[in-house]
C-alpha positions in Angstrom: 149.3 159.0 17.6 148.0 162.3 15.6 146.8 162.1 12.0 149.3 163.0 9.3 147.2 166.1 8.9 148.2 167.7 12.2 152.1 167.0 11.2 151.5 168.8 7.9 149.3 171.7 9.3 152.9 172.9 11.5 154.9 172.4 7.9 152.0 174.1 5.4 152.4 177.7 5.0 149.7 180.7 5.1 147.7 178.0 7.3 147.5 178.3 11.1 148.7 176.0 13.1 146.3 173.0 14.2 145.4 174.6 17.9 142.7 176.7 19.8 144.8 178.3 22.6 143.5 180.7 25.4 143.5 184.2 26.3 146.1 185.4 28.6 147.4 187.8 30.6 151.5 189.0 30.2 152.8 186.4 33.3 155.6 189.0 33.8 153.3 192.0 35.0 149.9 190.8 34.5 148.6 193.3 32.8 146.0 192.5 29.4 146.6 194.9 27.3 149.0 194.6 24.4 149.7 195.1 20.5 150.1 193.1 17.9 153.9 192.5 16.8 154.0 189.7 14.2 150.8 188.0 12.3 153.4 185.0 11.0 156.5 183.2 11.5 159.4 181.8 9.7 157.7 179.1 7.8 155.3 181.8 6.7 152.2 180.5 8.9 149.9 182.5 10.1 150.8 182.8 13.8 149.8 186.2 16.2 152.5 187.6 18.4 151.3 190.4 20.6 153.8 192.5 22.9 152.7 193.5 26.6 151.9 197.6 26.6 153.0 197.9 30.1 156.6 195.4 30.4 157.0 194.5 26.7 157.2 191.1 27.2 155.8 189.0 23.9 153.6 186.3 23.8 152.4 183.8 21.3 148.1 184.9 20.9 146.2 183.1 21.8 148.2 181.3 24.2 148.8 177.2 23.4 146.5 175.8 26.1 149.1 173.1 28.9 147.5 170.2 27.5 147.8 171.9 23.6 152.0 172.6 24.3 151.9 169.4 26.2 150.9 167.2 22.9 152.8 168.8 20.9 156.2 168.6 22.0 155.3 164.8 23.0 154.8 164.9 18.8 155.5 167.2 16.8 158.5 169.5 18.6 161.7 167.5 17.5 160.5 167.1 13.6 159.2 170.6 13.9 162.0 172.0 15.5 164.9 169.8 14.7 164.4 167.6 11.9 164.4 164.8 14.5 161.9 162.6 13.2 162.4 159.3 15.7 164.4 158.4 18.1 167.4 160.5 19.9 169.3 163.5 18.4 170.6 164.4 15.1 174.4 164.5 14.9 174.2 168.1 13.9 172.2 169.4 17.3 174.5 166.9 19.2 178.1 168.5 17.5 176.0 172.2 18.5 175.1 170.9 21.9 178.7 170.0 22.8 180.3 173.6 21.6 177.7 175.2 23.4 178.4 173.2 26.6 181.6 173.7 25.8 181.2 177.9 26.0 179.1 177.6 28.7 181.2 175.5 31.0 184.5 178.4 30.2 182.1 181.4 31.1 181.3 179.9 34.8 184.6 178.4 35.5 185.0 180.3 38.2 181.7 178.5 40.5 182.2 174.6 38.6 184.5 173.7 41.6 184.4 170.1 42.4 181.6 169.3 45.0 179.8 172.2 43.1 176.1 171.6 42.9 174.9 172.7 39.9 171.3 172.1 37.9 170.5 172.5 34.1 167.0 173.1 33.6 166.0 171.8 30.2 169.1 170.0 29.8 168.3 168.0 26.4 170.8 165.6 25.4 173.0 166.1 28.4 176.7 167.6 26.7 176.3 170.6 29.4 176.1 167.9 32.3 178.6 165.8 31.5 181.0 168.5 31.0 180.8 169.6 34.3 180.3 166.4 36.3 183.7 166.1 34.4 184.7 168.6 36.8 184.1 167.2 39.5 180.7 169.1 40.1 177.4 167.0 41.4 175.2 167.8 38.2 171.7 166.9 37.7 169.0 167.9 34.6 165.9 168.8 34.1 164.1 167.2 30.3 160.7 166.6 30.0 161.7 165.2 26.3 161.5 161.7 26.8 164.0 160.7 24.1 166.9 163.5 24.5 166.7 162.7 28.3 167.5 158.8 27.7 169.8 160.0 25.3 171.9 161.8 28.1 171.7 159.2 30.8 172.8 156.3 28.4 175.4 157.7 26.4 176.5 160.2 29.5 175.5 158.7 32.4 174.2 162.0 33.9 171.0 161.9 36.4 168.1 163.5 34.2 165.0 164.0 35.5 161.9 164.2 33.9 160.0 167.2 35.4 160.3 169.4 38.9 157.7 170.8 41.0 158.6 173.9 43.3 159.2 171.1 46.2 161.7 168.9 44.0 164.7 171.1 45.4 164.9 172.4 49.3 166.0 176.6 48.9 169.2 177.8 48.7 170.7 174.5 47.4 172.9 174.6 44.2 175.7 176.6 43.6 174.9 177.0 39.5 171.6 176.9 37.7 171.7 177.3 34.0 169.0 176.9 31.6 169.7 177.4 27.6 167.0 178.4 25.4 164.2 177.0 27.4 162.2 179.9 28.3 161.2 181.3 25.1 158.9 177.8 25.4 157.8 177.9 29.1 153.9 178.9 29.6 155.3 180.8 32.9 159.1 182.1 32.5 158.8 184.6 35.1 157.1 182.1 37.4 160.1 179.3 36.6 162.7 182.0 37.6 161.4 182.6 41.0 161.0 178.8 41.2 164.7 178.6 40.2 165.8 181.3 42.1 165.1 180.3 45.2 166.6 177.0 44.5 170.2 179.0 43.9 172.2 179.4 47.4 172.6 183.0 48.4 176.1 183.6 46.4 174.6 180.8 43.3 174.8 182.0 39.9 171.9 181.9 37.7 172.7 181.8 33.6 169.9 182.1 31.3 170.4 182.0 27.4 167.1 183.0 25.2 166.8 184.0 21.6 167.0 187.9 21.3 164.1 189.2 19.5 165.6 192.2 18.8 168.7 190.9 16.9 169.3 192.2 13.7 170.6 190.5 10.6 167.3 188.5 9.5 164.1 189.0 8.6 161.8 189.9 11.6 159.0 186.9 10.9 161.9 184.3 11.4 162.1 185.4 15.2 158.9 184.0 15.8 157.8 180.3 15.6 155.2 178.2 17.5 157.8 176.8 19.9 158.3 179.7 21.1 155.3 181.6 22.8 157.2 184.0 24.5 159.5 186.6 23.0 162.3 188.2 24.9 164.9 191.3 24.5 167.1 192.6 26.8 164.8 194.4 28.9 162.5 192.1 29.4 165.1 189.3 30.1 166.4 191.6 33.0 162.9 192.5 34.1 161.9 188.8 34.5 165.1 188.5 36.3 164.8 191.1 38.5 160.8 189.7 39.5 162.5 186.6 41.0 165.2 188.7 43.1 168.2 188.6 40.5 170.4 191.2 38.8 172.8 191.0 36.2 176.6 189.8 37.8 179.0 192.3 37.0 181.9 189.7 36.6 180.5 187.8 33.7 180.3 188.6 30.2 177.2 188.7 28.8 175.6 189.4 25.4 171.9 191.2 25.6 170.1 187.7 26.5 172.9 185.5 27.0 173.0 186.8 31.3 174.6 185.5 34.5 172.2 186.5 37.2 173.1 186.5 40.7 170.8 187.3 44.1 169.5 190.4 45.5 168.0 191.9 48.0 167.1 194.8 46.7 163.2 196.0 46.4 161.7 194.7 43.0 161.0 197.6 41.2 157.9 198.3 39.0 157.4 195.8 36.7 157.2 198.2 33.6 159.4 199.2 29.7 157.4 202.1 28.9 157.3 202.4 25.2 158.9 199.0 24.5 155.8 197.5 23.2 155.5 200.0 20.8 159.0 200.1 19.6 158.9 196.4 19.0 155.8 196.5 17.1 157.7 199.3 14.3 161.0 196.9 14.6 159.3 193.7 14.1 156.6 194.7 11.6 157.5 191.5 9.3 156.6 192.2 5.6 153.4 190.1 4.4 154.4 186.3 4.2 153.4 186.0 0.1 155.5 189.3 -0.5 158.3 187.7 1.0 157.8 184.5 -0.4 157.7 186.5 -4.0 160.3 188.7 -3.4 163.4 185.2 -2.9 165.0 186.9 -0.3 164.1 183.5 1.9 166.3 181.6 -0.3 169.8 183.0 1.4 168.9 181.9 4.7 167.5 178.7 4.0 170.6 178.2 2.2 173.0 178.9 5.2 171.0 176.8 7.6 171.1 174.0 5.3 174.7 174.4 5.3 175.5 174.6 8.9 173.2 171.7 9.1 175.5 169.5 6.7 178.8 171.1 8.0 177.3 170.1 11.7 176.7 166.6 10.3 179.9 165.4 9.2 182.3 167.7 10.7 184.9 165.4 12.9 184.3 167.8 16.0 
C-alpha cells in the first residue's frame, strides 16, 4: 500500500506529481521532436505536456514509465480521478455511465442486431454492455480496473475481462468495437487501434470517444491531467485512425473526437499535421497556475462540477 504522501503529492498543488517517467518518442509517427504545450494541469500541478512537431499528437513529458501508470491506477486513479475512494463506483459516474451507454447504444443501432458481436474496450462498470447484450448482441469488456470490472459482472452479469493481448481475439471477429475515453490514458493509442482494428470484421464499426483538447469554453490547463498522457484533437484522432486502416463512416454522426470509424483499404498516408503543434502550443498556452489561482476565475467551474456531481447523486435517473 503507498504512503499517504504519494496520495497527497497527486492532490497538492504547484508540486509535481510523485513519478520519474521516461523519454519518448510520439507512438503516432515516431518522430522526437516536439514543443512544449502546457507546464500544469487542472489541479494547478506542475505537469509538462509537449505536442509532436511532425503529427501533433500530445503527450504527457516525460512519459509515466508501464510499471509507474501501472501503480497508479492500481492506487490512486479512482480517488484521483473520481472521488472513488474504496470499493465500486460512485452513484454519480454510475447515473453518467448509463446515459452515456445510453447515447452510445442509439448512435450504432443500425450494427447491435441480435447475434452481433460487439467488444467495449475499457468498459468500466459495464452500463454500455449490458445495454446491448439487452439487445440481443454477444457483448464482452475489456477492464483492467479490478473493482469497476466486478462491479459490472455482479450487478450486470456481463463477461469482463481483465486485459487482452493482440492474440486474445482471432481477426476480423466482431461486428462493433467501441472504446469511450480510454485512449487519452493508453501508453500506445495508435498501437491499440491497429490491435483493435484488426479485430473488427471487414464491414465492423469502430467508435472511439476521447476528450477534445481543442474544446473551448474552459481554461486550457484543465485539459490536461496526469491520467491522461496523451492529448487528442480532431486531426490527430483521425490520423491515429487512419494508421490502423480506418476512416471516418459517413453515416454516423460525429462530433470532432466523438468518431465512428470503419475499414479501408486505402494506402496510409503520411503520418504528418504540419503546423498543428505550433497552433496548439498558442491555443493551449494556460496562464501561470498562481495567477489563476489569484485571479478566482477557478471558482465557477469547481462550482458546476460540484453540482453535476450532487445532481448525478441523487437524481432518480
Amino acid at each position: 500500500m503507498p504512503s499517504p504522501r504519494y496520495f497527497l503529492n497527486h492532490f497538492v498543488p504547484f508540486i509535481g506529481y510523485p513519478y520519474k517517467g521516461e523519454a519518448t518518442a510520439c507512438n503516432l509517427c515516431t518522430c522526437a521532436e516536439t514543443v512544449v504545450v502546457a507546464k500544469s494541469d487542472r489541479r494547478l500541478k506542475t505537469l509538462t505536456s509537449v505536442a509532436c512537431v511532425q503529427c501533433g499528437l500530445i503527450r504527457t513529458d516525460p512519459m509515466p514509465t508501464p510499471d509507474e501508470l501501472a501503480h497508479y491506477y492500481a492506487h490512486a486513479y479512482r480517488a484521483d480521478y473520481q472521488l472513488a475512494f474504496a470499493g465500486g463506483p460512485p452513484r454519480h459516474h454510475l447515473k453518467r455511465s448509463a446515459r452515456e451507454a445510453e447515447f452510445r447504444a442509439t448512435l450504432l443501432a443500425p450494427k447491435l442486431v441480435p447475434g452481433a458481436r460487439v467488444l467495449d474496450f475499457g468498459s468500466g462498470s459495464g452500463e454500455f454492455l449490458a445495454a446491448v447484450r439487452n439487445l440481443g448482441c454477444e457483448a464482452v469488456g475489456v477492464e483492467p480496473g479490478r473493482d469497476y470490472a466486478a462491479f459490472a459482472r455482479s450487478q450486470y452479469g456481463v463477461d469482463v475481462l481483465d486485459e487482452a493481448d493482440d492474440d486474445r481475439f482471432p481477426a476480423g471477429h466482431f461486428d462493433v468495437i467501441t472504446t469511450h475515453h480510454v485512449f487519452e490514458h493508453l501508453r500506445d493509442p495508435a498501437n491499440v487501434a491497429e490491435r483493435l482494428a484488426r479485430w473488427l470484421k471487414p464491414d465492423g464499426l469502430l467508435y472511439i470517444a476521447v476528450p477534445n483538447m481543442a474544446a473551448t469554453g474552459k481554461p486550457p490547463h484543465e485539459r490536461f491531467h496526469f491520467a491522461h498522457v496523451h492529448g487528442f484533437v480532431r486531426q490527430t484522432l483521425d490520423l491515429t485512425a487512419r494508421r490502423a486502416g480506418l476512416v471516418p463512416h459517413p453515416d454516423f454522426w460525429r462530433e470532432d473526437t466523438t468518431v465512428v470509424y470503419a475499414r479501408t483499404d486505402a494506402p496510409v498516408p503520411a503520418l504528418a499535421n504540419p503546423g498543428l503543434a505550433g497552433r496548439l502550443a498558442i491555443d493551449l498556452e494556460p496562464m501561470p497556475a498562481a495567477a489563476f489561482l489569484a485571479s478566482g476565475a477557478w471558482v465557477m467551474p469547481m462550482l458546476r462540477r460540484n453540482a453535476k456531481a450532487v445532481r448525478d447523486t441523487f437524481a432518480s435517473k
